[in-house]
Each structure stands twice: as structure tokens, then as C-alpha cells.
C-alpha positions in Angstrom: -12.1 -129.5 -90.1 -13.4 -129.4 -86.6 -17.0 -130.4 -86.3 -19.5 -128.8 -84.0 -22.3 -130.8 -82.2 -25.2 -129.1 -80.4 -28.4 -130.4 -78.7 -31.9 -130.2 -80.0 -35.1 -130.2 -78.7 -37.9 -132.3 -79.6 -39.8 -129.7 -81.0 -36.7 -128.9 -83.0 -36.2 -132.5 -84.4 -39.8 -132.5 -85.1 -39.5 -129.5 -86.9 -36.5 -130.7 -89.1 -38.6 -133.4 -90.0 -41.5 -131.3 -90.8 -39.6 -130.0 -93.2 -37.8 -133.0 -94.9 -41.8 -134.2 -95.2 -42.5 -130.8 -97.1 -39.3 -130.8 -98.8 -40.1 -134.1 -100.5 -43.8 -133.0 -101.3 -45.6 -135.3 -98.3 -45.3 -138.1 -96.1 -45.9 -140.4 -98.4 -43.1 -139.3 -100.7 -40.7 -138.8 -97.4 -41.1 -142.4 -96.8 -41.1 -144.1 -99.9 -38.0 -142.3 -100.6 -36.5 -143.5 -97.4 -38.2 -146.7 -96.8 -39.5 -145.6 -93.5 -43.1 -147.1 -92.6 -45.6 -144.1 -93.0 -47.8 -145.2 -89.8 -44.2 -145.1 -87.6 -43.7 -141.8 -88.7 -47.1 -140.4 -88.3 -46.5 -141.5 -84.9 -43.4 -140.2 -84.5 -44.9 -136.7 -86.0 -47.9 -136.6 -83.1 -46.0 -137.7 -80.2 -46.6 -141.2 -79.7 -43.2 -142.9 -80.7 -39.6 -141.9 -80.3 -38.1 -141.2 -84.1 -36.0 -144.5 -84.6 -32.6 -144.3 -85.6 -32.7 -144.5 -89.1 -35.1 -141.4 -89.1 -32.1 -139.5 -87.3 -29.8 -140.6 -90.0 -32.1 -139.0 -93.0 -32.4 -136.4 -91.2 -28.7 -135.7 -90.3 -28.8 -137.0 -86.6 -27.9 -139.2 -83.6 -29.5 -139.7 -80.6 -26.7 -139.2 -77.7 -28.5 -139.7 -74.3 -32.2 -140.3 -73.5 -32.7 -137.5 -70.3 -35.7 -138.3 -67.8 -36.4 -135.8 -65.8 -38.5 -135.8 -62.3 -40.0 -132.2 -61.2 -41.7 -132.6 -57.7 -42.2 -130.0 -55.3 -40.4 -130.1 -51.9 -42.5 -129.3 -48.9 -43.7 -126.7 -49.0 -41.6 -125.0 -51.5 -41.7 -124.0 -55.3 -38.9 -125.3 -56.2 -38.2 -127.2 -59.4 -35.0 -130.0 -59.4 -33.1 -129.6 -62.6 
């Protein structure tokens, strides 16, 4: 069986975990079933932390690179550096 693995956006690992949340009927339930710490996640759900590895795993996922990326504008151009 060959396995397939494709990238997601933030916004797509924050809505996978959205959804585990709903699936279990709240945060509260997501975590206690998982033995994640509620205020972590809450974090994780607003934007202010990273989702830790063992989030990824409940949710199906690895991280596989961290990407920082630097847009500056070159004088006097438009251009964005991808």
C-alpha cells in the first residue's frame, strides 16, 4: 500500500482540530480523553502556541519542517521573496 503525504496549513490543522474538539462534544472532553492540558490547547486554538506533538498524533499528524519566511520589499519594487 503506498501512502500519500501532503502539507497543511495552519488554518487547516486548526480546523482538523476544531473538529476532533466538536467530535468529542468540547474541549474539555477532547482533552480529558487525550490527556492534553485544556489551557495548552486553548492556546494552541487562538494562536498563541504551536500544537505540541502529541496533539499531531491525536490528530493524525507530524510536524515535518518549521518554514520562516521573510517578505521585504526591494527598493523600490513590489516584489515579494518566496
Amino acid at each position: 500500500m503506498a501512502l500519500r503525504r501532503r502539507i497543511l496549513t495552519r488554518d487547516e490543522v486548526l480546523a482538523r482540530l476544531e473538529a476532533a474538539i466538536e467530535a468529542h462534544g468540547g474541549l474539555r472532553r477532547f482533552v480529558r480523553r487525550h490527556a492534553l492540558s485544556e489551557s495548552y490547547i486553548s492556546n494552541v486554538r487562538y494562536g498563541r502556541r504551536s500544537p505540541p506533538d502529541n496533539l499531531l498524533r491525536v490528530l493524525g499528524l507530524e510536524q515535518s519542517a518549521v518554514t520562516y519566511v521573510h517578505t521585504y520589499e526591494i527598493a523600490g519594487t513590489e516584489e515579494v521573496v518566496s
